[in-house]
LUMFI-786059 format. One record per residue (C-alpha): residue number from 1; residue in three letters; x, y, z. Coordinates in pm, 1 decimal. Example, Ala and Ser with C-alpha at 12.3 -4.5 7.8 and 13.67 -1.06 7.14 Angstrom:
<rs>
+-----+--------+----------+----------+----------+
! num ! residu !       c1 !       c2 !       c3 !
+-----+--------+----------+----------+----------+
!   1 !    ALA !   1230.0 !   -450.0 !    780.0 !
!   2 !    SER !   1367.0 !   -106.0 !    714.0 !
+-----+--------+----------+----------+----------+
</rs>
This chain:
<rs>
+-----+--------+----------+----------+----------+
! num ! residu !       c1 !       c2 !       c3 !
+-----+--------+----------+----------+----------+
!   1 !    UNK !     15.8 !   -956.7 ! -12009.2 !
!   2 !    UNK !    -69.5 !  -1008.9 ! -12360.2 !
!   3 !    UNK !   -157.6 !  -1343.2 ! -12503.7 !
!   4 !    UNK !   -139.3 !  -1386.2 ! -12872.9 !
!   5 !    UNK !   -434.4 !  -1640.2 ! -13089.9 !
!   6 !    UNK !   -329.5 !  -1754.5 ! -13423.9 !
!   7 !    UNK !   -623.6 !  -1931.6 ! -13648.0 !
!   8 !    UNK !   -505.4 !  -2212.0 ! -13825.5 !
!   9 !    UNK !   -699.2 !  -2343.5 ! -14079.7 !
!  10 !    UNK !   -704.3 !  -2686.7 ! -14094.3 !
!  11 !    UNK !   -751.0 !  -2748.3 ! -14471.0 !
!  12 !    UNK !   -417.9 !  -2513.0 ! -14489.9 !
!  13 !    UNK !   -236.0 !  -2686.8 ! -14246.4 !
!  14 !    UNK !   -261.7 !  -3037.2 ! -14409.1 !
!  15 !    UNK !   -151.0 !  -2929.2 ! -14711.5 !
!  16 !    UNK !    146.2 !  -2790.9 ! -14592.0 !
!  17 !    UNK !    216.8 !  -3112.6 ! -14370.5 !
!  18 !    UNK !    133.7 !  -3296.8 ! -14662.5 !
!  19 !    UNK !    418.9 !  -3066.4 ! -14866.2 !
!  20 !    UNK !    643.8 !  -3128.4 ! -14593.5 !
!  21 !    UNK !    616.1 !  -3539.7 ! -14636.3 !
!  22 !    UNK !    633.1 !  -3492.7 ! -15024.2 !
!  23 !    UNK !    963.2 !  -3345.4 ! -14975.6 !
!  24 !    UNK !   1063.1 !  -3623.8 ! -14730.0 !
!  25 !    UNK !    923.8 !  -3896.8 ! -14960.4 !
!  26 !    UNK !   1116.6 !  -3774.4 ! -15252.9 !
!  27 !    UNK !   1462.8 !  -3704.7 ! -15076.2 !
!  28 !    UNK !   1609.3 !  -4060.1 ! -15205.9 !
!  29 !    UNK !   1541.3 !  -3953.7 ! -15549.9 !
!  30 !    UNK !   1627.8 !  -3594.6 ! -15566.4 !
!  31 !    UNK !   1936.2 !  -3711.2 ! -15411.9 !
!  32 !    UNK !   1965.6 !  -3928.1 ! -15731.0 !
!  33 !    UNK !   1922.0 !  -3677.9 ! -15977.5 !
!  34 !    UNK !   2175.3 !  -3445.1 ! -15809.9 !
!  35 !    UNK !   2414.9 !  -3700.4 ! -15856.1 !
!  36 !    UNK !   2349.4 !  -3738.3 ! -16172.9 !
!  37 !    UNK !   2187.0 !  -4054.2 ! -16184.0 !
!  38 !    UNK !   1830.8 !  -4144.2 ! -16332.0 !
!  39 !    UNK !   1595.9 !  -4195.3 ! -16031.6 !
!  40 !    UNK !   1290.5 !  -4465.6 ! -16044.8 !
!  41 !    UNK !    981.8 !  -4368.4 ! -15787.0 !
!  42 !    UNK !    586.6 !  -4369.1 ! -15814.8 !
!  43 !    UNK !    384.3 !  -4047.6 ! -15710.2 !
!  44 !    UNK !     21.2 !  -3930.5 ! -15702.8 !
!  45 !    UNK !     48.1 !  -3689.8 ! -15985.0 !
!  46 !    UNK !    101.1 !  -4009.8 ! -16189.4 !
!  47 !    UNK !   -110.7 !  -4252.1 ! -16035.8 !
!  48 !    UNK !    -36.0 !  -4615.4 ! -16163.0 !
!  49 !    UNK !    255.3 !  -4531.4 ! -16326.1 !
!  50 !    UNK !    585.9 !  -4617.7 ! -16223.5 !
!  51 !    UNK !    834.4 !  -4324.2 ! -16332.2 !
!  52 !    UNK !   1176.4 !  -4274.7 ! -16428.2 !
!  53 !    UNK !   1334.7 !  -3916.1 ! -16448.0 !
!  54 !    UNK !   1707.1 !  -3832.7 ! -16533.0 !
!  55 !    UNK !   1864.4 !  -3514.2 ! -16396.2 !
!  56 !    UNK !   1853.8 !  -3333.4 ! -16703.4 !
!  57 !    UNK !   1445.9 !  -3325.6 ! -16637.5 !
!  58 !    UNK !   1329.6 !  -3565.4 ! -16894.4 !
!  59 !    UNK !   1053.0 !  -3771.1 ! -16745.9 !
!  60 !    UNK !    928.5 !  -4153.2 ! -16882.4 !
!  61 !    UNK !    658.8 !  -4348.4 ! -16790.6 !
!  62 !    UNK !    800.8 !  -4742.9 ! -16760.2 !
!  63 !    UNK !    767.5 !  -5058.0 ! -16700.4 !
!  64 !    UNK !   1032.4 !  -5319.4 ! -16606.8 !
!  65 !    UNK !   1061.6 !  -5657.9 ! -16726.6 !
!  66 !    UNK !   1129.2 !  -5919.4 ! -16423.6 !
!  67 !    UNK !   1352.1 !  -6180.5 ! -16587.8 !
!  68 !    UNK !   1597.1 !  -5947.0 ! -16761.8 !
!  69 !    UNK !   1567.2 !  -5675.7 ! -16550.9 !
!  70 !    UNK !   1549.3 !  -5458.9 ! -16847.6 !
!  71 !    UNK !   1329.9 !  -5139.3 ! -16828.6 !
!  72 !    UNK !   1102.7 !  -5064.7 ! -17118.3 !
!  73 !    UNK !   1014.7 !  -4695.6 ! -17171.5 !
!  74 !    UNK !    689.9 !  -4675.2 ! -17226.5 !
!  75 !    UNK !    591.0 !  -4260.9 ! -17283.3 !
!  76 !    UNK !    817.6 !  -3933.2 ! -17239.3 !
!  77 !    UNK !    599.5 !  -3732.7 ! -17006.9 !
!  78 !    UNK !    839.7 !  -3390.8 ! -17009.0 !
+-----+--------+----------+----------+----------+
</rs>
C-alpha cells in the first residue's frame, strides 16, 4: 500500500482561499454587470473608495449625496 504526501504551502493556499472569497464577494455585482446594469461595491484594490462600474468596463470612483440620492462621479479609473 502506497500512501501519497502533498506539501501545501501555506502562503499559496491563502491566496487561493482568499481568490475563492473574492469571487464570492463580488457575485452580486458581476451578476449586475451581466445584466447590464451599473454595479456599486468597495474593494481592496481601491481602498476608501466607493466604486461604480457599468458592464461595458468603464470604472468611476463616487460619492453619493444622502438627501437626493444623487451619485456624483468623482474620477474615471478605466
Amino acid at each position: 500500500m502506497s500512501v501519497a504526501y502533498i506539501t501545501i504551502n501555506l502562503d499559496d493556499a491563502m491566496s487561493l482561499i482568499n481568490q475563492e472569497l473574492e469571487k464570492k464577494e463580488w457575485s452580486p455585482a458581476r451578476e449586475l454587470l451581466d445584466s447590464g446594469i451599473p454595479a456599486s461595491y468597495e474593494s481592496d484594490e481601491y481602498p476608501g473608495l466607493l466604486l461604480q462600474e457599468f458592464p461595458d468596463g468603464r470604472l468611476f470612483s463616487v460619492d453619493v449625496d444622502i438627501k437626493s440620492g444623487e451619485v456624483i462621479y468623482l474620477k474615471q479609473l478605466k
